[in-house]
VOBA-1610 file (N, C-alpha, C; in pm, whole numbers, padded with zeros to 5 digits, always signed):
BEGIN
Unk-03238+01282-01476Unk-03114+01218-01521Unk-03080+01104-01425Unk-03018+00980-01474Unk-03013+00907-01393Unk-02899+00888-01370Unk-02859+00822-01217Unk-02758+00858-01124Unk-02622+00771-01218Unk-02492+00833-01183Unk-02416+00745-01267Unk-02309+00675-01179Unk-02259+00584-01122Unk-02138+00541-01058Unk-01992+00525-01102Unk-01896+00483-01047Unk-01760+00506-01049Unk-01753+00355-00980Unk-01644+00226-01056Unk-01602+00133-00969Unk-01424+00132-00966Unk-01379+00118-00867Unk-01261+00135-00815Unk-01213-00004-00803Unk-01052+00001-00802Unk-01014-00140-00785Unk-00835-00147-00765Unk-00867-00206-00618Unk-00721-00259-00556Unk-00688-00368-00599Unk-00569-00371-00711Unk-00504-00510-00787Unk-00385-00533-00723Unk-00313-00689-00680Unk-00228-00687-00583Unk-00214-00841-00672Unk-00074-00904-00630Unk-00025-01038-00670Unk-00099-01136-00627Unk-00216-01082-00516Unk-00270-01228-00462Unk-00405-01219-00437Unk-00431-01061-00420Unk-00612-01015-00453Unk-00637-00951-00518Unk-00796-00908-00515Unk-00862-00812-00595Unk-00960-00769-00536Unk-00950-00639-00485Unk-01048-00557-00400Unk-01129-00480-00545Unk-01256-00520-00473Unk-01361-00392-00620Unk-01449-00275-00511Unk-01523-00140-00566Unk-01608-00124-00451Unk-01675-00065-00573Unk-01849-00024-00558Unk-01930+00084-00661Unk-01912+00175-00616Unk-01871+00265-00639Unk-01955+00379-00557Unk-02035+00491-00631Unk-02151+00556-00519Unk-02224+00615-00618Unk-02196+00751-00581Unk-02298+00847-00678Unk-02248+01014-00657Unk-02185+01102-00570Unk-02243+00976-00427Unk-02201+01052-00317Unk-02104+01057-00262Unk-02005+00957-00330Unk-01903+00885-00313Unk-01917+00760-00170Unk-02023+00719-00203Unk-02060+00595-00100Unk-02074+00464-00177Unk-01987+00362-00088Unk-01934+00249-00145Unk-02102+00158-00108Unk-02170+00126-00255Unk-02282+00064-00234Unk-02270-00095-00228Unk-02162-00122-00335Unk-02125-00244-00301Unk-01945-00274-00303Unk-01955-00379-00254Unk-01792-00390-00250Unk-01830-00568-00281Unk-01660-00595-00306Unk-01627-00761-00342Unk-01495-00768-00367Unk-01436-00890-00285Unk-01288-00901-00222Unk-01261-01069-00266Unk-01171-01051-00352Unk-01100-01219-00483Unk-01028-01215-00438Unk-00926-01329-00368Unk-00818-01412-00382Unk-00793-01442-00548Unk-00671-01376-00584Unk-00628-01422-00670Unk-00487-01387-00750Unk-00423-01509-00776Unk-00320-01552-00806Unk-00247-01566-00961Unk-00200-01439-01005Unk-00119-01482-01172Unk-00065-01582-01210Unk-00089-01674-01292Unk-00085-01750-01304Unk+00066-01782-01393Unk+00105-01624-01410Unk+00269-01572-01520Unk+00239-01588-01638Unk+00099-01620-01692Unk+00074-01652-01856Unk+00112-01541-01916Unk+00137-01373-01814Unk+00152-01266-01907Unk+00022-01193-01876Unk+00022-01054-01955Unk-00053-00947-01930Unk-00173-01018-01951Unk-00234-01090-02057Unk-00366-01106-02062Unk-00462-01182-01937Unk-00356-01270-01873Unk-00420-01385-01715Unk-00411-01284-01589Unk-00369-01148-01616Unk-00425-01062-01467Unk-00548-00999-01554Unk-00544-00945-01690Unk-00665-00860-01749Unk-00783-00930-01708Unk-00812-01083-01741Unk-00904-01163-01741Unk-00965-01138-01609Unk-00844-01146-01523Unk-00934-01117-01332Unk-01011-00964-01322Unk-00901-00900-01392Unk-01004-00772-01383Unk-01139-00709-01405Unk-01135-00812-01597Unk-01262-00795-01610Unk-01343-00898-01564Unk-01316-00979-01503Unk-01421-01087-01434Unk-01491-01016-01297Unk-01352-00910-01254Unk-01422-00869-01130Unk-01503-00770-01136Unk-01497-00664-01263Unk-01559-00552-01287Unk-01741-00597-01314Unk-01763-00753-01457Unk-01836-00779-01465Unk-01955-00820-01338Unk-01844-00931-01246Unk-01967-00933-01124Unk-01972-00825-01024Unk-01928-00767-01039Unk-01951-00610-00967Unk-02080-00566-01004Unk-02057-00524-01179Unk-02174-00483-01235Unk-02295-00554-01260Unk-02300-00688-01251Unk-02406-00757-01217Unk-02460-00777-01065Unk-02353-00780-00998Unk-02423-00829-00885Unk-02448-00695-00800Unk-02420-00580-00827Unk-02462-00446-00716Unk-02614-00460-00850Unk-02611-00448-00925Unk-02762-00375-00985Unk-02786-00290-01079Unk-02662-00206-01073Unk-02650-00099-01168Unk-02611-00111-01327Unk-02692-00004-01373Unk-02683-00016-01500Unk-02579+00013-01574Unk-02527-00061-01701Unk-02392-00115-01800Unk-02409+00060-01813Unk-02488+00102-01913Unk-02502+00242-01925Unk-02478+00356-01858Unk-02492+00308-01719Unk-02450+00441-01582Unk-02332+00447-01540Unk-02243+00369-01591Unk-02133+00349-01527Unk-02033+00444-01604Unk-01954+00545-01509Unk-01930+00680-01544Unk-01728+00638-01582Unk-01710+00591-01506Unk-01545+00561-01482Unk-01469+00447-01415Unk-01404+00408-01395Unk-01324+00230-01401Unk-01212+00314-01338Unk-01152+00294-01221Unk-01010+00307-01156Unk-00935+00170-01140Unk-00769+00202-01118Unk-00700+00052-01056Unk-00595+00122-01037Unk-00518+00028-00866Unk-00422+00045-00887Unk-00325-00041-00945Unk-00179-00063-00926Unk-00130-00163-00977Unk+00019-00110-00886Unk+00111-00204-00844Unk+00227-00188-00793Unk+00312-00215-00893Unk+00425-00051-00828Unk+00509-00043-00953Unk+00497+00068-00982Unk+00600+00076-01060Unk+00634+00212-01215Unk+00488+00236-01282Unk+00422+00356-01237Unk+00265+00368-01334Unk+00295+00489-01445Unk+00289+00497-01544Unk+00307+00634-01543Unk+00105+00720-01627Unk+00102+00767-01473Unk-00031+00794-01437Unk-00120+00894-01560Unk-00009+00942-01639Unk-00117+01083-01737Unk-00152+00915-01842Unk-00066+00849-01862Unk-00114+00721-01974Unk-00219+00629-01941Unk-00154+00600-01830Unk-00230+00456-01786Unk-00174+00330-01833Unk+00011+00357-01881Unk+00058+00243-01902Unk+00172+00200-01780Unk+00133+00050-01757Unk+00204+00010-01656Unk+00350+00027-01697Unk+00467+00030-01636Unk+00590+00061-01705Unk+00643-00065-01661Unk+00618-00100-01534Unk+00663-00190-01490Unk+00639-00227-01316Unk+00614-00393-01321Unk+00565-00403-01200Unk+00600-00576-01092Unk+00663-00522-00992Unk+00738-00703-00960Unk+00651-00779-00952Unk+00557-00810-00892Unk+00427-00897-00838Unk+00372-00928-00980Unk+00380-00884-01087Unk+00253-00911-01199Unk+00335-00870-01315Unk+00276-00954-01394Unk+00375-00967-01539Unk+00326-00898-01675Unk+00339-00761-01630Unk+00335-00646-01677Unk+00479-00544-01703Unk+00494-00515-01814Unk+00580-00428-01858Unk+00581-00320-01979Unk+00534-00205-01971Unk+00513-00128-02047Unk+00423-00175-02106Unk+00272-00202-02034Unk+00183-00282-02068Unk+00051-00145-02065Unk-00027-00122-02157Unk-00122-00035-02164Unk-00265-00040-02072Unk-00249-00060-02011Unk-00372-00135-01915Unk-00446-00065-01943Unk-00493+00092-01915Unk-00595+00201-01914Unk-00639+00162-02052Unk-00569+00147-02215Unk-00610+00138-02289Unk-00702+00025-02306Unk-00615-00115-02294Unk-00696-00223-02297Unk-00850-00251-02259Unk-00804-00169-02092Unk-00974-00181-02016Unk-01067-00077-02062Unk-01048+00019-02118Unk-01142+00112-02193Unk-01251+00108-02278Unk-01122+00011-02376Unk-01165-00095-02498Unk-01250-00169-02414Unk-01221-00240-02349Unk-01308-00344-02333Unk-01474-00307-02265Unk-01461-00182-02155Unk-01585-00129-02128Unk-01631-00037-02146Unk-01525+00063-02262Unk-01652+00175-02282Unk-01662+00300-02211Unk-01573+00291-02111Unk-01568+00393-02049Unk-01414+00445-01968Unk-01403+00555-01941Unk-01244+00591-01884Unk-01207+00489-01790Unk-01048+00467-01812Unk-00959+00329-01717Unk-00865+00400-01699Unk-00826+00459-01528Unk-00759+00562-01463Unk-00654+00450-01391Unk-00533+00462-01383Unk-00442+00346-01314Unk-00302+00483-01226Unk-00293+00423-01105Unk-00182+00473-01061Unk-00162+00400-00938Unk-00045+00432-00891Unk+00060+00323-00812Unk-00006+00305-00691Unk-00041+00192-00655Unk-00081+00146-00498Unk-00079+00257-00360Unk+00038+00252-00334Unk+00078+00332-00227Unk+00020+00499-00207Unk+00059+00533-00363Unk+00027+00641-00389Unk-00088+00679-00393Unk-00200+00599-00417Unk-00307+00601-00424Unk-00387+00555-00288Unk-00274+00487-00236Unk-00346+00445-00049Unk-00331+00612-00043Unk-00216+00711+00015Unk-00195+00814+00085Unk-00273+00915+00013Unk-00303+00938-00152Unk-00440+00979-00156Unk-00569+00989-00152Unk-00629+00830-00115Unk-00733+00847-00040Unk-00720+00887+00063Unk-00611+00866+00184Unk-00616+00889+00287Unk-00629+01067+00303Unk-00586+01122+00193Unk-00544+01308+00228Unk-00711+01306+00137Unk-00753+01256+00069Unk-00909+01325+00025Unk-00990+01286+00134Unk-00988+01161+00186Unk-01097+01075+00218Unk-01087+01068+00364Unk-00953+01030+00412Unk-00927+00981+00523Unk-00890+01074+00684Unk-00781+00999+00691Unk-00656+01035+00810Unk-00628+01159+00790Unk-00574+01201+00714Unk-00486+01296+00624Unk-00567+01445+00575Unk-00735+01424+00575Unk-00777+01537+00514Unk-00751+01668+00614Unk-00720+01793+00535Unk-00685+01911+00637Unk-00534+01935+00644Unk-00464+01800+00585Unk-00309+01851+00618Unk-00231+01889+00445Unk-00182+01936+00491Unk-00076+01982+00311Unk+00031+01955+00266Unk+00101+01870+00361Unk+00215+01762+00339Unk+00244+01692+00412Unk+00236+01577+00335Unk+00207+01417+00379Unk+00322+01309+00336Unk+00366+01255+00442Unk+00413+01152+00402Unk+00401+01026+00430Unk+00335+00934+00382Unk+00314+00823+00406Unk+00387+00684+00415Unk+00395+00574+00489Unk+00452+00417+00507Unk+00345+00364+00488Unk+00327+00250+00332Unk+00232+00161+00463Unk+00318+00013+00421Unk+00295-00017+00519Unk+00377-00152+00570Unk+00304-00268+00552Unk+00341-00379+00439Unk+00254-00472+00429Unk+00380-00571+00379Unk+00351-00639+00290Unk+00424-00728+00205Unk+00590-00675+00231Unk+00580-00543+00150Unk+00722-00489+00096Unk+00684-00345+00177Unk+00717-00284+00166Unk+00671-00115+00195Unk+00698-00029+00103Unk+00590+00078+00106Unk+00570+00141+00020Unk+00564+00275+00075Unk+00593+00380-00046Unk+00612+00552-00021Unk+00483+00627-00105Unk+00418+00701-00018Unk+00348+00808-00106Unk+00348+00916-00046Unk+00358+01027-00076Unk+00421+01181-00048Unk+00337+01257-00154Unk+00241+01371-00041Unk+00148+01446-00081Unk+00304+01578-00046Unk+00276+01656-00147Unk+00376+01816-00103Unk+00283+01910-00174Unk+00262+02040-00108Unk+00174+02097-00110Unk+00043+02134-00161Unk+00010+01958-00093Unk-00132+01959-00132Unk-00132+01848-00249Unk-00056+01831-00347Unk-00091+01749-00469Unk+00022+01590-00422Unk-00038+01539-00476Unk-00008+01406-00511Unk+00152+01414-00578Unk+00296+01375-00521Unk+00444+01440-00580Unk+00426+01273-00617Unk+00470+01248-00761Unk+00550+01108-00790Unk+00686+01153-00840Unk+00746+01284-00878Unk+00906+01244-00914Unk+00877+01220-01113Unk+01014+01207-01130Unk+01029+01190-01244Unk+01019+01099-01297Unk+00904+01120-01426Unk+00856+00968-01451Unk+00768+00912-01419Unk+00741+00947-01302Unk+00670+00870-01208Unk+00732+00776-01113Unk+00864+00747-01082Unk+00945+00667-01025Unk+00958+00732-00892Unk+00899+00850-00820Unk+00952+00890-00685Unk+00897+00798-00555Unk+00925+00852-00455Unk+00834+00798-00342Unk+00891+00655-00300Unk+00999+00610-00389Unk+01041+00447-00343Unk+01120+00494-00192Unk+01077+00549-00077Unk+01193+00501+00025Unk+01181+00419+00086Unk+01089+00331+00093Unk+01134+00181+00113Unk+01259+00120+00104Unk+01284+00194-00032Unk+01473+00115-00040Unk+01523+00245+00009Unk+01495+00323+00127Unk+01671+00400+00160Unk+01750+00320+00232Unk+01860+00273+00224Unk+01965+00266+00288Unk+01975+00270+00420Unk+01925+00224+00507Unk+01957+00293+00675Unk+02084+00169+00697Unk+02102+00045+00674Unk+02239-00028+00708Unk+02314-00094+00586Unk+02414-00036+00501Unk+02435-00081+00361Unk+02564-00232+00405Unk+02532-00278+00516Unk+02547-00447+00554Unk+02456-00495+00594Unk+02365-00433+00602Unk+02217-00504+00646Unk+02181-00639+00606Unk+02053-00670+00582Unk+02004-00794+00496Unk+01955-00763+00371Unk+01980-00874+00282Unk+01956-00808+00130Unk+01816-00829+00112Unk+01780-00699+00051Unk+01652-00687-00004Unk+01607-00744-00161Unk+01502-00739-00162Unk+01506-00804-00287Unk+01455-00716-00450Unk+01494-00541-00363Unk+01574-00463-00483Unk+01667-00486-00564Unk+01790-00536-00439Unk+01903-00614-00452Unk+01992-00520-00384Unk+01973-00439-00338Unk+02034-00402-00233Unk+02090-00442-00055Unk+02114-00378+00012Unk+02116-00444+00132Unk+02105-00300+00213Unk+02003-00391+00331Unk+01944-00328+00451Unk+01833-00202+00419Unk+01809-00169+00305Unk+01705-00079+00288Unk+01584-00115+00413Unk+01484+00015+00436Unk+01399-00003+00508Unk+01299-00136+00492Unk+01281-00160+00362Unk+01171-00267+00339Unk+01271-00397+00394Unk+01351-00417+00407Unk+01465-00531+00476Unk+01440-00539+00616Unk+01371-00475+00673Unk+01375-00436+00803Unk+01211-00462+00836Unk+01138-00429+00803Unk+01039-00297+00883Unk+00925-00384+00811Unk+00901-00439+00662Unk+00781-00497+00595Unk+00778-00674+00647Unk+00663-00700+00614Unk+00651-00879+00660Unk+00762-00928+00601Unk+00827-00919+00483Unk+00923-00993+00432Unk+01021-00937+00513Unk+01082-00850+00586Unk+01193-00808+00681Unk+01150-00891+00814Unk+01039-00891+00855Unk+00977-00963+00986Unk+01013-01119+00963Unk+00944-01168+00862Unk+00978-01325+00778Unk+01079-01386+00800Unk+01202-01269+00726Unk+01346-01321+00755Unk+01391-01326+00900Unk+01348-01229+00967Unk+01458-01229+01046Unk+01355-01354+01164Unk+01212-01435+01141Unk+01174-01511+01242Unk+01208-01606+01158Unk+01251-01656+01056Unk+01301-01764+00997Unk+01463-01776+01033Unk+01539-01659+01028Unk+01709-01686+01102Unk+01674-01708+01261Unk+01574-01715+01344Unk+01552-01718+01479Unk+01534-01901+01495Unk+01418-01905+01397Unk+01409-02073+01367Unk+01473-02120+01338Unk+01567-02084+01243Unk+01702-02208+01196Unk+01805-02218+01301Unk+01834-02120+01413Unk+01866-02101+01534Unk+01826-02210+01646Unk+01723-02296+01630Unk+01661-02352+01745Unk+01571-02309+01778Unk+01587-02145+01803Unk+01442-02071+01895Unk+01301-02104+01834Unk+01165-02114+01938Unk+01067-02186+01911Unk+00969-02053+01948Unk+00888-02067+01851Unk+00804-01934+01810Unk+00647-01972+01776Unk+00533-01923+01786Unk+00412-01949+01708Unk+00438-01935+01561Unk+00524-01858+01526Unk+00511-01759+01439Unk+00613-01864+01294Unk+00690-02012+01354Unk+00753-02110+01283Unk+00644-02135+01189Unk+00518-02201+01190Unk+00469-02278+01098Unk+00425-02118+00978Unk+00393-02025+00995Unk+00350-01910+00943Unk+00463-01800+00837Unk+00605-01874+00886Unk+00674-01843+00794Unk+00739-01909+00712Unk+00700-02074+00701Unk+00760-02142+00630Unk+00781-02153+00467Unk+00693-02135+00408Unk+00638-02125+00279Unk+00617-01964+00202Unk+00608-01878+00293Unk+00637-01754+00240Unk+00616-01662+00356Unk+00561-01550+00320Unk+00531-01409+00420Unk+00415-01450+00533Unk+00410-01435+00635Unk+00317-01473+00720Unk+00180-01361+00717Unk+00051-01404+00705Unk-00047-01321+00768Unk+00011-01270+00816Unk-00111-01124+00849Unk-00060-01020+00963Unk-00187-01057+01102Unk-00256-01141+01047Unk-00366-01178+01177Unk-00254-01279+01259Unk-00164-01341+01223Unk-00071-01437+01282Unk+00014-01365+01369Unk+00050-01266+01322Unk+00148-01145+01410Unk+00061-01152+01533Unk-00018-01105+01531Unk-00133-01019+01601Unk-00120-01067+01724Unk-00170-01232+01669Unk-00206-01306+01785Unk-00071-01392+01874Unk+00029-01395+01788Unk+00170-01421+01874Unk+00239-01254+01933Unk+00203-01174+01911Unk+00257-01018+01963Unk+00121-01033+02123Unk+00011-01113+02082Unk-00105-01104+02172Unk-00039-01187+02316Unk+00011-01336+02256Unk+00033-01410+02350Unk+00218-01356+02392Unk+00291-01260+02352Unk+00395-01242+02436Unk+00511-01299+02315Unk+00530-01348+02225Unk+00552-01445+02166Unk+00707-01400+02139Unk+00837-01421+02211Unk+00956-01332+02239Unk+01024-01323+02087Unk+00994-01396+01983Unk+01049-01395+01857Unk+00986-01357+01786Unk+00796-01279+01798Unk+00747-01191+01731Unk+00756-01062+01788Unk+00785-01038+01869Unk+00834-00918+01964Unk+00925-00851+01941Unk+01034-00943+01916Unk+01229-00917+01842Unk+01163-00844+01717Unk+01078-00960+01631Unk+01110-00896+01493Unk+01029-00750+01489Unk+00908-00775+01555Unk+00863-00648+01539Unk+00934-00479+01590Unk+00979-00509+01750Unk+01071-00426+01793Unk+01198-00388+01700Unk+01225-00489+01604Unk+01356-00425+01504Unk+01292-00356+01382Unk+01175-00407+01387Unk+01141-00343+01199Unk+01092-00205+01297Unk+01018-00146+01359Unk+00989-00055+01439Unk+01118+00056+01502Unk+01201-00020+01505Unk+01320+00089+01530Unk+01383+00128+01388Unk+01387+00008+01295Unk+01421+00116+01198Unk+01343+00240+01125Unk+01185+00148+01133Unk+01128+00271+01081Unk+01115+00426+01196Unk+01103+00419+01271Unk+01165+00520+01327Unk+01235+00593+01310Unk+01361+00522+01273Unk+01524+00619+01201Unk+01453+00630+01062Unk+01371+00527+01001Unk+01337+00627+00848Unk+01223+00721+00833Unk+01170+00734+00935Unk+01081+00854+00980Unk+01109+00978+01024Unk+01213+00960+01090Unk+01305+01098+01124Unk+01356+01147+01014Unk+01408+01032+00886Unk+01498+01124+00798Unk+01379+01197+00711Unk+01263+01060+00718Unk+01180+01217+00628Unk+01099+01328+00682Unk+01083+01313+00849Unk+01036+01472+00900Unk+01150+01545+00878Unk+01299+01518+00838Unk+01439+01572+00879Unk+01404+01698+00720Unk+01402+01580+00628Unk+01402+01585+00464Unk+01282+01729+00429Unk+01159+01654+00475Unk+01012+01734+00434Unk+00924+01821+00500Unk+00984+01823+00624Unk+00885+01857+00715Unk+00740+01905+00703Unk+00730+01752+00687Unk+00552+01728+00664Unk+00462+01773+00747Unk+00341+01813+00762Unk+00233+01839+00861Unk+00207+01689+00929Unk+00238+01606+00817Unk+00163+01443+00924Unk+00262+01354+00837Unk+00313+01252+00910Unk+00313+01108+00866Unk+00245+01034+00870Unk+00223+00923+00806Unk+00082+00815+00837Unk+00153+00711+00785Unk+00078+00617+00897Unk+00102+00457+00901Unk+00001+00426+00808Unk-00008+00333+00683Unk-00141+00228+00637Unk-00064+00085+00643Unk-00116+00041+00547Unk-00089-00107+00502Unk-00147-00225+00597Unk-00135-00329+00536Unk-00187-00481+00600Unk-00116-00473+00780Unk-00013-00486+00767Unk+00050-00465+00884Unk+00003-00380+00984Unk-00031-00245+00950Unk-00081-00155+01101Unk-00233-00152+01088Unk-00307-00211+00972Unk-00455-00235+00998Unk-00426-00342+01088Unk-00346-00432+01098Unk-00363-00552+01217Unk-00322-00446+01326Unk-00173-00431+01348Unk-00138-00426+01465Unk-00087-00303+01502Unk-00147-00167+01397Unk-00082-00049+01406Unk-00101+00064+01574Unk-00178+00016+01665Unk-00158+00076+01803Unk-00002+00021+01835Unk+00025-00110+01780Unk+00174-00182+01888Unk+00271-00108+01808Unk+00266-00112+01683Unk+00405+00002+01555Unk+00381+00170+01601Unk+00273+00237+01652Unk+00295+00312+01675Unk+00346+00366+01778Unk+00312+00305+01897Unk+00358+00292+02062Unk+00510+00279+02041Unk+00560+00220+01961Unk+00663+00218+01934Unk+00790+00283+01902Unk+00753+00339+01769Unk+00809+00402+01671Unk+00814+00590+01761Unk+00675+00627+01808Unk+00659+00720+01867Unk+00768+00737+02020Unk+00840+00650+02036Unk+00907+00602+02214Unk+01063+00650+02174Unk+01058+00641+01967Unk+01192+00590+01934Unk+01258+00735+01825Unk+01149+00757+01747Unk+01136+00877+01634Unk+01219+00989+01698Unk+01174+01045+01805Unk+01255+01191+01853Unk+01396+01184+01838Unk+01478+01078+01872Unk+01651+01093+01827Unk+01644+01122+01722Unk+01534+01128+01621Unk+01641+01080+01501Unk+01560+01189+01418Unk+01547+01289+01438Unk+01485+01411+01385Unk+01485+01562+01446Unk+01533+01644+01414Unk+01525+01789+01454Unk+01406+01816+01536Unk+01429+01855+01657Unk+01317+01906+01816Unk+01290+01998+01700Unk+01276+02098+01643Unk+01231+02226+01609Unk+01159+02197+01468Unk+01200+02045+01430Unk+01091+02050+01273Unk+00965+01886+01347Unk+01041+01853+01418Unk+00924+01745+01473Unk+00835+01802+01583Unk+00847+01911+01639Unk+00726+01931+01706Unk+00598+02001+01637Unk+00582+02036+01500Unk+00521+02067+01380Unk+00476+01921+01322Unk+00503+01801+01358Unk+00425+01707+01297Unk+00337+01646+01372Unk+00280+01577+01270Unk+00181+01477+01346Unk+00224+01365+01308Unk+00162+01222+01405Unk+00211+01078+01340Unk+00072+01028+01369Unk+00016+00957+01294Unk-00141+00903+01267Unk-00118+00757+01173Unk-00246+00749+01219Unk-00256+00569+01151Unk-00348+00602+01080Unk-00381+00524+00943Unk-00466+00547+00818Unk-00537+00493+00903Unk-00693+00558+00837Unk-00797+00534+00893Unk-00934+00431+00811Unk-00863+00455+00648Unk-00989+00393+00565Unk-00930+00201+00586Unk-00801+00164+00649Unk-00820+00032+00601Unk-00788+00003+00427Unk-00835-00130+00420Unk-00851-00213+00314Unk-00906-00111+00240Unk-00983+00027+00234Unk-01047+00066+00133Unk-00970+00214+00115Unk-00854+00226+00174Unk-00791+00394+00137Unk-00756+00378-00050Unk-00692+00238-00114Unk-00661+00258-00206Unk-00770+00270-00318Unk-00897+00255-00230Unk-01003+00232-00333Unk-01099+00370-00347Unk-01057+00476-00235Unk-01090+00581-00244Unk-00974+00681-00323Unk-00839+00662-00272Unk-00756+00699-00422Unk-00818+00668-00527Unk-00847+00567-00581Unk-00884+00580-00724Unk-00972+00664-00730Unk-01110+00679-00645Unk-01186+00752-00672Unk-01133+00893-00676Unk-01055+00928-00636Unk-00973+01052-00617Unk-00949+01067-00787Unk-00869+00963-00812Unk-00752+01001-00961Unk-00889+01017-01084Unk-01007+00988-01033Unk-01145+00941-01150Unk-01175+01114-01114Unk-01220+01151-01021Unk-01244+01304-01005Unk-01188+01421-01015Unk-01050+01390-01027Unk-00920+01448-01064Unk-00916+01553-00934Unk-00957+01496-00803Unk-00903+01571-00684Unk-00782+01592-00665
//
């Protein structure tokens, strides 16, 4: 019998991560798109998808015929038994059938569930996380995101809408988020919380590496890196503030869940997650029960760029 593969796929407002993988669950090939919606609507992100699936399947080798299952994630409202997007900010999707569409189009099962959620389950099959039985995950990139393993399974809440604490509340005068709330954690703690608050430093006078990198939108996180590298006192501020809050929103959920582990992922602590954890770890103990935090652990995802691509493989095997 001949061998059959699984291709996985991280969909985001501005890339497109693909990987093969085969029986063994080993990524034979991988391929990483820049790419940008163009707002024409559901069909101008479909087109990237299947453009990326096709040179996947041409360019690893493998045969149209062997190909067993198609994963994605997508940010946002998924609701995961369908595979219809419900709704999603970055991409102009709304109660949009995706799993169906891509099925149709190749022939084989199209498994979709929410980014985050799907980072913190690769990380508990694949990763950081395997061995523990409740998990709660940050990962910090763009916006921030929630995924919460409880005993053992994958929890989304009703609907599928759980896991947003990104927007809790820690200062309701804070800075407005673009929930539309004010001071939620993602206001604080994600590049767009970092963004703002080195762009109110710049309109200030104060002189930063970190000015030309936030002008036009969210800065790299290789840009952090290297102004947190050189001392850089206005990437330092912002980081030291998004780091203390997540701290206070780390306590409320060892307070809330008392998880076996928290875990750091996202763009942000693949750059610079030794400096967020040194951190957060200096700051976390106020703000959580001595008797339910000495039962946790705090860990940094370990797969990188590829935890969400081993979630999918997860949601395709029905781990």
């Amino acid at each position: 019998m001949s061998e059959s593969f699984n291709i996985c796929l991280d969909v985001g407002g501005t890339k497109v991560l693909g990987a093969v993988f085969n029986e063994k669950d080993e990524i034979i090939y991988r391929l990483k798109k820049r790419s940008k919606s163009s707002g024409e609507g559901s069909a101008d992100v479909e087109k990237v998808i299947i453009d990326v699936v096709e040179e996947m399947i041409t360019a690893s080798g493998i045969d149209r015929g062997s190909l067993n299952a198609i994963a994605s994630c997508a940010p946002g409202v998924i609701d995961q038994d369908t595979g219809i997007v419900l709704f999603t900010p970055n991409l102009p999707w709304r109660n949009y059938d995706l799993a169906g569409a891509m099925s149709r189009k190749f022939g084989v099962p199209f498994y979709v569930g929410n980014d985050v959620n799907l980072g913190v389950l690769g990380e508990y099959k694949f990763g950081a996380a395997r061995g523990y039985r409740n998990v709660v995950g940050f990962f910090v990139g763009t916006g921030m995101g929630g995924g919460l393993i409880l005993g053992g399974a994958l929890y989304t809440g009703h609907q599928f809408k759980g896991a947003e604490y990104g927007h809790m509340i820690l200062d309701p005068e804070g800075p407005l988020c673009n929930c539309g709330q004010r001071g939620c954690l993602e206001a604080f703690s994600s590049k767009q919380g970092m963004t703002a608050y080195i762009r109110q430093q710049v309109s200030r006078g104060r002189k930063t590496m970190m000015a030309e990198a936030v002008q036009d939108g969210v800065f790299r996180s290789k840009k952090l890196k290297k102004a947190l590298a050189a001392n850089d006192a206005v990437a330092v501020e912002a980081v030291d503030r998004a780091c203390h809050y997540l701290a206070i929103a780390t306590g409320n959920m060892i307070n809330t869940f008392s998880p076996d582990l928290v875990l750091y992922g996202g763009g942000v602590i693949e750059a610079v997650g030794g400096i967020f954890l040194e951190k957060v770890l200096k700051e976390v103990d106020r703000y959580c029960m001595p008797a339910i935090r000495s039962t946790v652990d705090i860990r940094i995802a370990e797969l990188g760029d590829d935890s969400i691509l081993y979630g999918d493989l997860a949601l395709i095997k029905g781990l």
